[in-house]
C-alpha positions in Angstrom: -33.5 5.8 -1.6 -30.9 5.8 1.0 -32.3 2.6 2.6 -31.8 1.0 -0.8 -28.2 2.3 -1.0 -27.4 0.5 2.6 -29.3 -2.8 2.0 -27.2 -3.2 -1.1 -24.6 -2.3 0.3 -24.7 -4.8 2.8 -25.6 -7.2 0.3 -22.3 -6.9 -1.6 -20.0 -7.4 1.7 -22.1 -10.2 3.2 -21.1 -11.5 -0.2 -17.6 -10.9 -0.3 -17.5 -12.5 3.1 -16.8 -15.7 2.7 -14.4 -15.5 -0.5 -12.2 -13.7 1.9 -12.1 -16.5 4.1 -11.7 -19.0 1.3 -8.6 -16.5 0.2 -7.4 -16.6 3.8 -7.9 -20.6 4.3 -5.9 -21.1 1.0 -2.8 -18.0 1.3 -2.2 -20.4 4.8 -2.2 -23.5 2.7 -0.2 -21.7 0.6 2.3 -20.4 3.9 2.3 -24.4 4.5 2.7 -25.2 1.0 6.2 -23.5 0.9 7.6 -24.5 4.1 7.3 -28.0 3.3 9.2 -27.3 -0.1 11.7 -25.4 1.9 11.8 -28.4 4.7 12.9 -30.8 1.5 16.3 -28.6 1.6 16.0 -28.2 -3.1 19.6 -28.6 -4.4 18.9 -25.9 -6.4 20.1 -22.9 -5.1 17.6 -20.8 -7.4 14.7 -23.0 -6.5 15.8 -22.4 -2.3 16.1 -18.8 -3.0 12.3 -18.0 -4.8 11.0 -20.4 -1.9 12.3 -18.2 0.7 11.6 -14.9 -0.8 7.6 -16.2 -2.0 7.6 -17.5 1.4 9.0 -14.1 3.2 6.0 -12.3 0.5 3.1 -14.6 1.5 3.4 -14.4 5.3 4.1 -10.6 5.2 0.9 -10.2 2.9 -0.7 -12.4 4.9 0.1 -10.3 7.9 -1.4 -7.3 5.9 -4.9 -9.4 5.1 -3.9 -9.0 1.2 -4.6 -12.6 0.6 -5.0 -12.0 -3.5 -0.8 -11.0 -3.0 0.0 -13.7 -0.5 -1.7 -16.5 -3.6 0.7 -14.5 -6.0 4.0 -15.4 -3.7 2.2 -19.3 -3.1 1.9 -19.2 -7.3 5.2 -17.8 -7.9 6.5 -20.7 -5.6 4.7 -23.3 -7.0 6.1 -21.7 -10.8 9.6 -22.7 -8.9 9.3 -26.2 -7.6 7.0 -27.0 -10.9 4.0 -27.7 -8.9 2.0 -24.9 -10.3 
């Protein structure tokens, strides 16, 4: 019974593997994402301000390996610029 227990066990992470590295790959895309809308200096001063706070959000979640938070902050400054 217990061998069961591991076995599936191990089954589930070896799954949840690579979707972590598919959240990593696309929270830096994301990272990228916002500095090139930042880089474009936006007149708007609301539109400057939600880049650089999604964009202080993302890296810091990134930093904590909570990719499913740093897509949030990408989304939220996508919503922003009208890209998402």
């Amino acid at each position: 019974m217990l061998i069961r227990t591991v076995l599936a066990t191990a089954f589930v992470v070896v799954l949840a593997v690579p979707a972590l590295a598919d959240d990593a790959a696309d929270c830096t895309a994301g990272i990228d994402f916002i500095k090139a809308e930042i880089a474009k200096n936006p007149a708007d001063a609301k539109v400057a301000a939600a880049l650089n706070e999604a964009l202080s959000d993302a890296e810091r979640e990134a930093g904590e390996k909570q990719y499913d938070e740093c897509l949030e902050a990408v989304q939220e400054a996508k919503d922003a610029v009208g890209a998402g």
